[in-house]
KOLGUVO-486477 format. One record per residue (C-alpha): residue in three letters; x, y, z. Coordinates in steps of 0.5 Angstrom, whole numbers, plus 500, padded with zeros to 3 digits. Each point is the difference from the previous one (the first is absolute). Example, Ala and Ser with C-alpha at 12.3 -4.5 7.8 and 13.67 -1.06 7.14 Angstrom:
ALA525491516;SER502507498;
This chain:
UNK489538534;UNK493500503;UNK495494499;UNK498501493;UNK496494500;UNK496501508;UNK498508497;UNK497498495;UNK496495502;UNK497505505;UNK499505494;UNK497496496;UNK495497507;UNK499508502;UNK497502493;UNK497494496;UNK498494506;UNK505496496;UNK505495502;UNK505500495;UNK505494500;UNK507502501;UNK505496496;UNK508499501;UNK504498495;UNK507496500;UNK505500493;UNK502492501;UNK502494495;UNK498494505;UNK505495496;UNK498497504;UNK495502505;UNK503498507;UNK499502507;UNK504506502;UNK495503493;UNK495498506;UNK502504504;UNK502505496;UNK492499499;UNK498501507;UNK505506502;UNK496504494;UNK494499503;UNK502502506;UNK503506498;UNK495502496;UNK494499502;UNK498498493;UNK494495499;UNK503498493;UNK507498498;UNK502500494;UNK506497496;UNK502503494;UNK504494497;UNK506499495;UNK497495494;UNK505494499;UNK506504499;UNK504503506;UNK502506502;UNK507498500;UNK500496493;UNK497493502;UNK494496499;UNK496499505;UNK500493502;UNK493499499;UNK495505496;UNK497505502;UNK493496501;UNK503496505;UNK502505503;UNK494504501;UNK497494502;UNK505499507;UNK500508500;UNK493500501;UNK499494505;UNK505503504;UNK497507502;UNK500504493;UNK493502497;UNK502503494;UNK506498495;UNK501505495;UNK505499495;UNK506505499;UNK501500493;UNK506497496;UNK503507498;UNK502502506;UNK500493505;UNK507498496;UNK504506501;UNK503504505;UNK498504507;UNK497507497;UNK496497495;UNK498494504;UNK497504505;UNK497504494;UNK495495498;UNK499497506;UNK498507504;UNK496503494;UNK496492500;UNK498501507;UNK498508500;UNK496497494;UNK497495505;UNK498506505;UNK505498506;UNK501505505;UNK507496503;UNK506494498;UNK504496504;UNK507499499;UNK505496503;UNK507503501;UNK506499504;UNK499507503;UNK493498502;UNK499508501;UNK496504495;UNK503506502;UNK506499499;UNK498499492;UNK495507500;UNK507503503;UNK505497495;UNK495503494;UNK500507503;UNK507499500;UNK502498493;UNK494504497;UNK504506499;UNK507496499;UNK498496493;UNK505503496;UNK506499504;UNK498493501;UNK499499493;UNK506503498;UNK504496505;UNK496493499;UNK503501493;UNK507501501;UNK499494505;UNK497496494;UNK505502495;UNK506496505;UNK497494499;UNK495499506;UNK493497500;UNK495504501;UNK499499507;UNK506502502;UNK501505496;UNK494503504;UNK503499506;UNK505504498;UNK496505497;UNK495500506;UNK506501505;UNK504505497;UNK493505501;UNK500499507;UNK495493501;UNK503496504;UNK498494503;UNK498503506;UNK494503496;UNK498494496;UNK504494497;UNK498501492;UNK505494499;UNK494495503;UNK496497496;UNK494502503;UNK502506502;UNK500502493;UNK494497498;UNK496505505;UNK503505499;UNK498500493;UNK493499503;UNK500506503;UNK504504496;UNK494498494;UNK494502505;UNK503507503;UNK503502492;UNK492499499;UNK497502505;UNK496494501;UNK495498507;UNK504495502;UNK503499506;UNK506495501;UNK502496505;UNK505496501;UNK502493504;UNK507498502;UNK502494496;UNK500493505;UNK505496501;UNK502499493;UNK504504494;UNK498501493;UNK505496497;UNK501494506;UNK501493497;UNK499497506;UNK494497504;UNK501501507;UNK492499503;UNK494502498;UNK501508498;UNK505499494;UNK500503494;UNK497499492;UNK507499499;UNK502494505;UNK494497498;UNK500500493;UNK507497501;UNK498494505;UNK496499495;UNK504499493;UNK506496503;UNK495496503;UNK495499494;UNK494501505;UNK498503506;UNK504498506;UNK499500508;UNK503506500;UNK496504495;UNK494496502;UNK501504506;UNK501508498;UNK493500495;UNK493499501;UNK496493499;UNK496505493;UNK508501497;UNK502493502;UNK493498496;UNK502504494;UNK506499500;UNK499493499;UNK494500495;UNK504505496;UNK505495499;UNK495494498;UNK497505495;UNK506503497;UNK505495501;UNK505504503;UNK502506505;UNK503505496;UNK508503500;UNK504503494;UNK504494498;UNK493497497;UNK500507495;UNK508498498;UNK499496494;UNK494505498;UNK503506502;UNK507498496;UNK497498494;UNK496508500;UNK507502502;UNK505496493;UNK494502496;UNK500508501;UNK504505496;UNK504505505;UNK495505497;UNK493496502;UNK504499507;UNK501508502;UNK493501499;UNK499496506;UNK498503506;UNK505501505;UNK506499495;UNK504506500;UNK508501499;UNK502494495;UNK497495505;UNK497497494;UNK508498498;UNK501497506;UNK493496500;UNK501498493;UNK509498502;UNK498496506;UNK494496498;UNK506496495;UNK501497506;UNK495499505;UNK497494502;UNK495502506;UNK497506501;UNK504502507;UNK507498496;UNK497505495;UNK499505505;UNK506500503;UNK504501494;UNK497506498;UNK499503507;UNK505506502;UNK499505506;UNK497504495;UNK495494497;UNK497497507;UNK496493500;UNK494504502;UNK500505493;UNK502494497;UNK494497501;UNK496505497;UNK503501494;UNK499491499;UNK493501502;UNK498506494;UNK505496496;UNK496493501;UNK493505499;UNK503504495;UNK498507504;UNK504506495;UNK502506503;UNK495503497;UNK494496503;UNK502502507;UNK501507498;UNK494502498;UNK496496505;UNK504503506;UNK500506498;UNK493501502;UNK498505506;UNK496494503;UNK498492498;UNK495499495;UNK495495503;UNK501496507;UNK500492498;UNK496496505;UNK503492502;UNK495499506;UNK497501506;UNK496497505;UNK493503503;UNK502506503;UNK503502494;UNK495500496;UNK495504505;UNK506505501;UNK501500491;UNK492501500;UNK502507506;UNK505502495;UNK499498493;UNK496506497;UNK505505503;UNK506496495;UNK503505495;UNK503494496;UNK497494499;UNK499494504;UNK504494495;UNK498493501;UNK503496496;UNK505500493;UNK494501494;UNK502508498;UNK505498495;UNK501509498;UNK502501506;UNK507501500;UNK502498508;UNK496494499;UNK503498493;UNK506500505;UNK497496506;UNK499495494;UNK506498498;UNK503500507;UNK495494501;UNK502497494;UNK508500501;UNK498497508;UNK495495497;UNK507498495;UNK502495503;UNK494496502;UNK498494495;UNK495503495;UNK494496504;UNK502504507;UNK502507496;UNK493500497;UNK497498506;UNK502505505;UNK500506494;UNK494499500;UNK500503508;UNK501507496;UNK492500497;UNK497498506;UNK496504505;UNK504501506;UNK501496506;UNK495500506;UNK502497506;UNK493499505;UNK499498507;
């Protein structure tokens, strides 16, 4: 693909006299912010040739399920502090879900910003090899489907049913390894920009000494999941953590803890969530998002017994049922996200507004550069109570903020109403 970025720079130049910034976006979750995301940072902006960066940032749910171990505010303000200028927020309905629809919202957020390129890490490292693979499967999404549903209906966990399905079409891993979590991931990003003709040029770094899924600290690249470990065993930060993230995550990291008495895990959420769970009829909890297929029998079967969140978890959890899915279905069960309520918002061809968290100096002057070609508006905080996307947005913070004592819930709550973060130097 050619410089998106660099000619359109010279256009504007040759025609206007006008130097257009040009900003590069990263998809991330920053839980938390660690050095390997720093370098990820410095990678972009080299590739890119961008002079902003922006994050568009999960909220205080994760990707996979979680809650994120500090709240998005947090967060940005480490982000921000460490080489991000701009922190948006992707919004719930599609931070929580899988690849298709997380790429979804977080490309279409930042085409709405008016980035000409992204940065993805992946365990390919080369952008090619995704462009190649969605020219590849474009003309085979029918065989794939079908095959991805015979898979699943032996019982196989959607990954693995879309490995099988993948190498029964002829992608091997040769070509791209869609079984890595990463890999997945951009995959969606581009297959998002090229199904919408998008002018946004990906690249892509290879990830760095550590895996995704690591649980081990092994030097100062390590991954979130390492870190986050080191920290919850320990009920602090240790030497080793200390040592993978930047003194702006440690700071945080710390006030966080003095203000909302806790870093936050699932096993916080158990008593809530399996007092929402006993007291639901069958029929309210199939109309959760993400229940499908009787699952509301064996969450109602298992919650008898259960005496901890991750007992529970294993006692529902088949080939079928994943840890990751699972998650999910806990999050909208605790947030009382319906079907319907997810249906209708990502069924739109785009995102309907782009959330402002923070930004620092520089962001502000690219945002003045850009802000009245928006198509959407340009959200700073929750005070839009008809809007529907907010509304959800809403009672996510509300079940995050759940566990805290009323004084600190209100408190950080309060967070959501107030201007965005701006980082000076």
């Amino acid at each position: 693909m050619r410089n998106s970025a660099f000619f359109d720079t010279i256009i504007t130049i040759l025609y206007t006299g006008v130097v257009i910034m040009q900003a590069c976006g990263l998809i991330v979750e920053y839980n938390p912010f660690h050095n390997g995301h720093a370098y990820h940072i410095n990678e972009a902006r080299k590739v890119s040739n961008a002079d902003c960066m922006i994050a568009v940032m999960s909220g205080n749910f994760l990707q996979r399920g979680e809650p994120a171990i500090m709240d998005k505010f947090a967060r940005t303000k480490a982000a921000l502090s460490s080489g991000i200028d701009i922190v948006l927020e992707l919004p719930f309905a599609y931070a929580v879900q899988s690849s298709d629809l997380f790429a979804k919202g977080s490309i279409h957020t930042l085409h709405e910003i008016g980035v000409t390129s992204i940065c993805f890490g992946s365990e390919s490292g080369n952008t090619t090899d995704f462009t190649n693979s969605y020219e590849f499967l474009k003309g085979r999404e029918e065989p794939y489907r079908k095959t991805l549903k015979v898979e699943l209906a032996k019982g196989l966990s959607f990954p693995e049913a879309s490995r099988q399905a993948y190498h029964q079409i002829g992608l091997s891993h040769e070509r791209i390894d869609l079984t890595k979590p990463n890999n997945i991931l951009g995959y969606s990003y581009v297959k998002t920009i090229l199904e919408n003709d998008y002018n946004i040029e990906p690249f892509t770094i290879k990830r760095s000494n550590s895996g995704y899924h690591d649980e081990t600290i092994a030097g100062s690249i390590a991954s979130a999941t390492s870190i986050r470990k080191a920290i919850h065993s320990h009920g602090g930060l240790t030497d080793e953590a200390i040592q993978a993230i930047p003194t702006s995550t440690y700071n945080q990291l710390h006030d966080y803890k003095s203000k909302a008495g806790l870093w936050h895990t699932w096993e916080q959420y158990f008593e809530l969530l399996h007092y929402r769970v006993m007291t639901m009829s069958l029929n309210e909890l199939a109309n959760i998002h993400g229940i499908e297929e009787g699952l509301e029998h064996r969450i109602k079967k298992t919650a008898i017994q259960a005496r901890s969140f991750h007992e529970w978890v294993e006692a529902i959890k088949t080939k079928r049922y994943t840890w990751t899915r699972l998650q999910r279905v806990f999050v909208f069960i605790l947030a009382n996200v319906k079907k319907d309520d997810i249906a209708i918002l990502t069924s739109n061809s785009n995102v309907p507004h782009v959330r402002l968290l923070g930004l620092n100096e520089k962001g502000q002057t690219y945002l003045n550069e850009v802000k009245k070609q928006l198509n959407v508006p340009l959200v700073s905080k929750l005070s839009k109570k008809d809007n529907p996307l907010l509304q959800l947005e809403e009672r996510a913070s509300d079940a995050y903020y759940s566990v805290l004592s009323p004084t600190r819930r209100q408190k950080l709550k309060k967070q959501e109403l107030m201007s965005p973060i701006l980082i000076r130097k």
